[in-house]
TILUMLO-212612 format. One record per residue (C-alpha): x, y, z negated. Coordinates in pm, whole numbers, padded with zeros to 5 digits, always signed. Each point is the difference from the previous one (the first is absolute). Example, Ala and Ser with C-alpha at 12.3 -4.5 7.8 and 13.67 -1.06 7.14 Angstrom:
2
+01230-00450-00780/+00137+00344+00066/
REM end
This chain:
518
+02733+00853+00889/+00366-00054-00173/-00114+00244-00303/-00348-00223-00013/+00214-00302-00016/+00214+00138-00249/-00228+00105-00230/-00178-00340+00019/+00324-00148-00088/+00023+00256-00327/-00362-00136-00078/+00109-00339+00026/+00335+00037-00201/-00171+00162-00276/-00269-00254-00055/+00281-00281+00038/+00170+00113-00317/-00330+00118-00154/-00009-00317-00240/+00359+00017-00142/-00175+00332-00183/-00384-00192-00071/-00027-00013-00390/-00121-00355-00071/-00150+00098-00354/-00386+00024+00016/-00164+00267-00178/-00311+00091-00031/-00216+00156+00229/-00102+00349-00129/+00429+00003-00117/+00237+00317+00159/+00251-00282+00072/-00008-00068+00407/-00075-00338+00046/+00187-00116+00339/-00113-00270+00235/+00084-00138+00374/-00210-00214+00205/+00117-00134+00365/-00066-00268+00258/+00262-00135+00292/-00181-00191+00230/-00151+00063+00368/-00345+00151+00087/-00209-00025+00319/-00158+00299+00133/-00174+00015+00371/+00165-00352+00072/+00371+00162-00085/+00159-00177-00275/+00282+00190-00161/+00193-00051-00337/-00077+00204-00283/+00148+00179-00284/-00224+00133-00253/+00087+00205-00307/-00247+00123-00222/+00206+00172-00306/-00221+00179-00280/+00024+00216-00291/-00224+00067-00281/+00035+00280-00292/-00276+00145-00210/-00298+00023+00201/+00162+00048+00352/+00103-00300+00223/+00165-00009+00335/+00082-00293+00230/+00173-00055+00349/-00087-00155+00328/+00253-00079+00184/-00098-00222+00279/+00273-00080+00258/-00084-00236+00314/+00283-00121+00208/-00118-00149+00366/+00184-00300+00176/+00295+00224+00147/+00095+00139-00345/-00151+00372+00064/-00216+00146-00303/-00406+00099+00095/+00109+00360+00105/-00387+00075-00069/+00033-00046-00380/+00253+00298+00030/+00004+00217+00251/-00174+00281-00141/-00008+00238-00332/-00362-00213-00088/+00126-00280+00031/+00272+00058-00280/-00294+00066-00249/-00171-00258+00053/+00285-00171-00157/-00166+00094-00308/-00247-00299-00144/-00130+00236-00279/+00048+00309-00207/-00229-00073-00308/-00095+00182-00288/-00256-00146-00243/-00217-00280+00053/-00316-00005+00189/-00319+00051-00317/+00286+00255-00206/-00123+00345+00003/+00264+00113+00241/+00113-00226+00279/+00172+00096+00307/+00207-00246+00264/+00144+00025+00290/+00065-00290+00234/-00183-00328+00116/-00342-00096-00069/-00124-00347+00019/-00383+00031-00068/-00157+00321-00034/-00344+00067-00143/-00229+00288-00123/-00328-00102-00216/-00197-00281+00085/+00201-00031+00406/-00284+00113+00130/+00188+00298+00253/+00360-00144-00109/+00085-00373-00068/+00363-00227+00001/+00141+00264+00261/+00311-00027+00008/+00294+00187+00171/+00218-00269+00043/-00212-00193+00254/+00254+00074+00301/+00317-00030-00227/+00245-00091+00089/-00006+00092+00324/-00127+00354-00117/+00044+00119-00352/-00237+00263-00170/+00042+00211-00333/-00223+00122-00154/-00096+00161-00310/-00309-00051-00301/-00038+00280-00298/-00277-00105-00249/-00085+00249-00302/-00182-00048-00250/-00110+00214-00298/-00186-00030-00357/-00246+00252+00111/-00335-00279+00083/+00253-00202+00135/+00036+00227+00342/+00257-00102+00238/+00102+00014+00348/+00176-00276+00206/+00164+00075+00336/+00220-00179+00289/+00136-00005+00277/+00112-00249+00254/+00313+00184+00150/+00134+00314-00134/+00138+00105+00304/-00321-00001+00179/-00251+00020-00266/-00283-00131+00283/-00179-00251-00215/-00061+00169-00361/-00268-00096-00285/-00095+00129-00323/-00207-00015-00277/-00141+00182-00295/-00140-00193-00266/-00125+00090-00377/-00228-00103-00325/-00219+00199-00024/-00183-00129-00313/+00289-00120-00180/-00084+00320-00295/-00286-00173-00090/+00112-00357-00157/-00299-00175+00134/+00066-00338+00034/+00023-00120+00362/-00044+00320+00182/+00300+00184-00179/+00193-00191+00243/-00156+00085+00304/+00207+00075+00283/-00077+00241+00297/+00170+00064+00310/+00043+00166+00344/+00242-00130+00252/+00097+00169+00388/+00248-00175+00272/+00100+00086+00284/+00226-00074+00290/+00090+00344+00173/+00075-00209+00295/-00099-00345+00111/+00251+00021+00286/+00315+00028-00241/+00037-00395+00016/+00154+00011+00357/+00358+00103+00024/+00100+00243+00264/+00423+00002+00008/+00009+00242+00226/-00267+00237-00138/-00192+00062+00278/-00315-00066-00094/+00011-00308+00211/-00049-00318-00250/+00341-00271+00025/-00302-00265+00147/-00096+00206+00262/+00325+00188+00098/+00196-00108+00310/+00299+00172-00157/-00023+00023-00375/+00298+00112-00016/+00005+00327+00247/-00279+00285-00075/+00017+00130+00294/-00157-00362+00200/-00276-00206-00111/-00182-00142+00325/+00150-00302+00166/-00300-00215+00119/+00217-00213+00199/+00252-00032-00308/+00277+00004+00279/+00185+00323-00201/-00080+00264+00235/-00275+00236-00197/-00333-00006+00222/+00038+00425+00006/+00031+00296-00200/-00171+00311-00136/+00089+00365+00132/-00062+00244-00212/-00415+00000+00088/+00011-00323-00085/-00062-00110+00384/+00155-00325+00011/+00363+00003+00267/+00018-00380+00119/+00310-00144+00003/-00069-00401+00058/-00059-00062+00334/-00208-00402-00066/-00082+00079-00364/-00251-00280-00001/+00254-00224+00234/-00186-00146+00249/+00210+00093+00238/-00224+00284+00161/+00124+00350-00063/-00163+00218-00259/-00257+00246+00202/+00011+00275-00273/+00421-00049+00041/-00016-00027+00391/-00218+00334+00046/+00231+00210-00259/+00315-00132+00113/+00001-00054+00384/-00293+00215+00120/-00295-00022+00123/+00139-00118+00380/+00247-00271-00098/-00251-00104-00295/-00329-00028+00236/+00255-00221+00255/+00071-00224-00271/-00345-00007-00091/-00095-00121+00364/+00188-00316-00008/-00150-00080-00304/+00338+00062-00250/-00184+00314-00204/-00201-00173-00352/-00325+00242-00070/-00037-00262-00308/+00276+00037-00177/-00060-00145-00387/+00176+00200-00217/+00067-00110-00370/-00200+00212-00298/+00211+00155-00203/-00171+00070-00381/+00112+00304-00113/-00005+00052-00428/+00098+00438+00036/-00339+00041-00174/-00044-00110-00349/-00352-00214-00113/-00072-00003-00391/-00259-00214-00199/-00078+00074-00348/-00203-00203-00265/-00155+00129-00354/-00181-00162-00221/-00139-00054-00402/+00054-00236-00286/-00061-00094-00345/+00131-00269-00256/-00175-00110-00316/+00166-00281-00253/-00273-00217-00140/+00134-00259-00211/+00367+00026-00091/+00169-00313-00162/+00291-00257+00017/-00240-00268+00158/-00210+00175+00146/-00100+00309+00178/-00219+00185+00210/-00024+00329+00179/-00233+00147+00271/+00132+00238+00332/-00173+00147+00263/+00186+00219+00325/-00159+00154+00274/+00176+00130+00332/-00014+00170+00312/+00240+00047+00298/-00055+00368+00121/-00226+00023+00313/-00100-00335-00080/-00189-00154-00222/-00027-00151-00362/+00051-00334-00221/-00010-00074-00334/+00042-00297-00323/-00253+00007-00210/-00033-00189-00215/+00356-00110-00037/+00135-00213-00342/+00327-00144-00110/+00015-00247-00287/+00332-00196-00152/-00104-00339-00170/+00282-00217-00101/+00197-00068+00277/-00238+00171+00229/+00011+00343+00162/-00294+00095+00225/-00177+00236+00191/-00328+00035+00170/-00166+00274+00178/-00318+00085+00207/+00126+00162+00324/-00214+00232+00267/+00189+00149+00288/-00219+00213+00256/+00095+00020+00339/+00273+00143+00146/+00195-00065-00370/+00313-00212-00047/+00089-00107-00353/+00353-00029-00158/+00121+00279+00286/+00301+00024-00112/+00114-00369-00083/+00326-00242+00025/-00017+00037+00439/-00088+00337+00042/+00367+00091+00099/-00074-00212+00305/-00346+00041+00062/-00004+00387-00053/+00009+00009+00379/+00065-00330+00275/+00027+00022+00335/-00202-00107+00246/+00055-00042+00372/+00096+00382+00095/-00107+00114-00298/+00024+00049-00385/-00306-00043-00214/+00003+00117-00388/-00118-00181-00301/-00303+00233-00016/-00121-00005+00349/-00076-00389-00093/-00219+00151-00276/-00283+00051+00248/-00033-00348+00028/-00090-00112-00310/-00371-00055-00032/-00179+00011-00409/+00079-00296-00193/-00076-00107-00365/+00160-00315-00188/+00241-00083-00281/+00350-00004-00100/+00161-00224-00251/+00348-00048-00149/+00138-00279-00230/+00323-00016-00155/+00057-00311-00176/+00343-00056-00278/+00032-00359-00001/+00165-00105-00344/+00321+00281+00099/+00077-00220+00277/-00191+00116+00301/-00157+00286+00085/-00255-00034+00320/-00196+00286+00127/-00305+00000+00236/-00230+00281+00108/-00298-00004+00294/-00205+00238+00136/-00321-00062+00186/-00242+00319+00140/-00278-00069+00217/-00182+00215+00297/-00130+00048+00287/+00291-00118+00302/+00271+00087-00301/+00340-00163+00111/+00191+00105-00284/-00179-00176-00304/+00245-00277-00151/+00345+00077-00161/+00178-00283-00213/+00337+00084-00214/+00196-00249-00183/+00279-00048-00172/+00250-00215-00166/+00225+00029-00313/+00203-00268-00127/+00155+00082-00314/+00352-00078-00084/-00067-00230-00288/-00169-00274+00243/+00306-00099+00218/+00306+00004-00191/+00279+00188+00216/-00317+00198+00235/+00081+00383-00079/-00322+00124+00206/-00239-00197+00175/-00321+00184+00186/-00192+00053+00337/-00261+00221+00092/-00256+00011+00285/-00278+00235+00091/-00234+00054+00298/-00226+00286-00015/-00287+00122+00185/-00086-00263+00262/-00324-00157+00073/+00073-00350-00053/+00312-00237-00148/+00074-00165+00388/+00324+00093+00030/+00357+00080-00255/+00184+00244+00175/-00224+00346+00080/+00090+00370+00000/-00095-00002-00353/+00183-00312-00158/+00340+00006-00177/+00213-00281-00128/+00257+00027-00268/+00230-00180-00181/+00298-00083-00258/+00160-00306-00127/+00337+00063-00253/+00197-00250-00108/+00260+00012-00309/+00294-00098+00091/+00147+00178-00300/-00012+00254-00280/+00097+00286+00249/-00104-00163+00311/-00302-00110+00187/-00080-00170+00341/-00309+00236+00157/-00207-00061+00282/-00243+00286+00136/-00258+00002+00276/-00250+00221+00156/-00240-00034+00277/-00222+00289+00102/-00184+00034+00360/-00104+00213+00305/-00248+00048+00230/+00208+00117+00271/-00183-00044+00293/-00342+00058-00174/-00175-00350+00054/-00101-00025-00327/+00228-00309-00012/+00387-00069-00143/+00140-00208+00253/+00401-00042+00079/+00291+00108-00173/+00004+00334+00115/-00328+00026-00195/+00138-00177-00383/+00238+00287-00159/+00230-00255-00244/+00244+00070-00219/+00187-00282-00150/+00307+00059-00268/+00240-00245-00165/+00317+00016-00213/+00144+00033-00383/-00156+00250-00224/+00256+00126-00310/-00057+00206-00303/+00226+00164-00282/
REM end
């Protein structure tokens, strides 16, 4: 612990004097000069109803094509102690790291390391807005995207990751075009496609501190791998294994109602001294012993699918291209856009597509909640993303997205789905989103707040499993220094009533202070 601390204090040192050597010059981008920068915030955040104070120092470096920047996120609670869980292991030191960049996403070689904000592959058919960062900052992820691309018909491959240390949830895609030899107009810039995802296992969203294959939620002692059961939550385990895995029972009343246990009574005190007991009515035959869920197995889902891209009308004002992406969850079944367009006119970017999902399909698999929908819990048990697949009956409707740049002041997004079928729960989604730009409110640095609710069957209520709030508000308060507000609201189903109801339930994070650059 005192080298941990120490080393955190080295961190912290270094990044303190880090903008006596920052090079104030600018240069230009593609320059071999490093190009020096430091962001930070002081302030307090809120996380699971804790407030603590919060130093944040987010140093970077740029040279040539390679950029690196820091994270370095450190919570102090009400008694003056630093969140041990932001540093108590060798992963947690790494994800310290905010990026490791070379390139820029579209250049032929592209490669970063780090945090992703909204991750998606072709038309977001299998992939779409997922994000790693969902459960920051009470978890931190890094992961890593490669993208190459050659001159040979335009064939490339993108990749990613969500966690390098795990590598559970991975996607990639291969993409080319392959008429682009012939110079025909329009269909020279046809672009094909193949994409796969997968998570190798839909239970890796539980933590287990103890590592014994007993998730933190269901654990009686999450902190001990040799105990797990303790219906009674009274801190004596319920029993133990032998080495034929015939449970030994150690808690007399591991229910607590005051009978003793008969499995306990007839191991421990014998059948004469247990059947006496059991005579005056003091032996419980019904004893209700907690289910313990048990993740020692691992349960993978895996989604492929096809896509093209064709340009129609390229312009300044105007545009127009066509899409189409089919997809299928393995052991499942299949979905697809078709016909899909996007069009810019003005100060209008849209989309619309035709959608058809069969049964047992769910679109957008992999989207901005999957890190905490990949598997929930409910009651005694834990029940995975694709085991709600089943559900889903065939549906067929539209989706539409409008983006609208109001005269560079505002920029206000809203997108809808709507699929109809037969008893299908899932068929309206609704996104939006809103931008205000700096030049409407003089001393308002950032300005924006985003809201989405996917897959439900009707609009009655604002806070479900699959609704997420977020928002920012900056203030200048001068050259170097801003006054920042952020808030998130995300929600769970956690005792599987279909409803969001107390606090336990609303998952908020709330953060507030002074944000400085160099």
């Amino acid at each position: 612990m005192l080298l941990k601390k120490i080393l955190m204090a080295e961190i912290l040192l270094i990044v303190s004097f880090f903008p006596i050597f920052l090079n104030a010059d600018t240069v230009d981008s593609t320059s071999t000069s490093p190009q020096f920068g430091m962001n930070g915030l002081v302030g307090t955040l809120m996380i699971d109803g804790i407030t603590y104070s919060q130093l944040r120092l987010m140093p970077e470096v740029s040279i040539w094509k390679f950029g690196v920047g820091l994270d370095l996120n450190i919570l102090i609670d009400g008694d003056g102690n630093i969140r041990e869980n932001d540093w108590d292991d060798t992963e947690d030191y790494v994800s310290k790291i905010y990026y490791i960049r070379y390139g820029h996403k579209g250049e032929p070689f592209y490669a970063k390391i780090g945090s992703f904000h909204r991750v998606k592959f072709a038309n977001g058919l299998i992939m779409n807005n997922y994000t790693n960062m969902l459960l920051y900052p009470d978890y931190k992820q890094i992961g890593l995207e490669v993208d190459v691309t050659t001159p040979i018909y335009g064939l490339g491959v993108e990749t990613f990751t969500s966690n390098i240390y795990r590598n559970e949830i991975l996607a990639g895609r291969i993409h080319a075009m392959p008429l682009s030899f012939l110079e025909i107009p329009i269909l020279k810039d046809l672009e094909i496609g193949a994409t796969i995802a997968t998570d190798r296992n839909q239970y890796g969203g539980f933590d287990d501190n103890d590592g014994d294959n007993y998730p933190d939620q269901f654990d009686g002692f999450p902190d001990d791998k040799t105990k797990w059961a303790d219906t009674d939550g009274d801190g004596i385990p319920d029993y133990d294994l032998d080495k034929d895995n015939n449970r030994i029972y150690i808690d007399s009343d591991a229910d607590n109602d005051g009978l003793v246990d008969s499995s306990y009574a007839y191991q421990n005190y014998g059948n004469f001294i247990a059947d006496s007991l059991d005579n005056l009515g003091l032996i419980d035959h019904n004893v209700n012993y907690k289910k313990y869920f048990s993740i020692d197995k691992k349960d993978d889902v895996l989604v492929y699918g096809a896509d093209y891209r064709l340009p129609l009308i390229t312009g300044k004002a105007f545009s127009l291209g066509h899409y189409a992406e089919i997809a299928k969850i393995q052991d499942h079944s299949y979905g697809f856009i078709f016909p899909g367009f996007y069009s810019k006119f003005l100060i209008f970017d849209m989309n619309l597509e035709f959608r058809y999902y069969n049964p047992n399909f769910e679109p957008n698999y992999f989207d901005y909640l999957y890190d905490q929908q990949r598997s929930t819990i409910s009651g005694d048990s834990i029940i995975t993303k694709e085991e709600t697949v089943i559900k889903n009956n065939k549906a067929t409707g539209w989706y539409g997205a409008i983006t609208s740049h109001i005269f560079n002041f505002v920029d206000l997004t809203i997108a809808y789905e709507n699929m109809h079928g037969t008893d299908y729960e899932k068929g309206k989604s609704i996104y939006g989103t809103l931008v205000v730009q700096k030049t409407l409110v003089p001393k308002i640095s950032v300005a924006e707040a985003h809201y989405s609710q996917r897959r439900v069957k009707k609009f009655t209520h604002r806070k479900t499993p699959n609704s997420v709030i977020t928002a920012k508000l900056g203030y200048n308060l001068s050259d170097t220094s801003i006054l920042v507000a952020n808030y998130k609201e995300r929600y769970e189903d956690l005792n599987g009533d279909g409803r969001i109801a107390g606090e336990d339930e609303t998952i908020k994070s709330f953060g507030f202070g002074i944000e400085f650059r160099f």
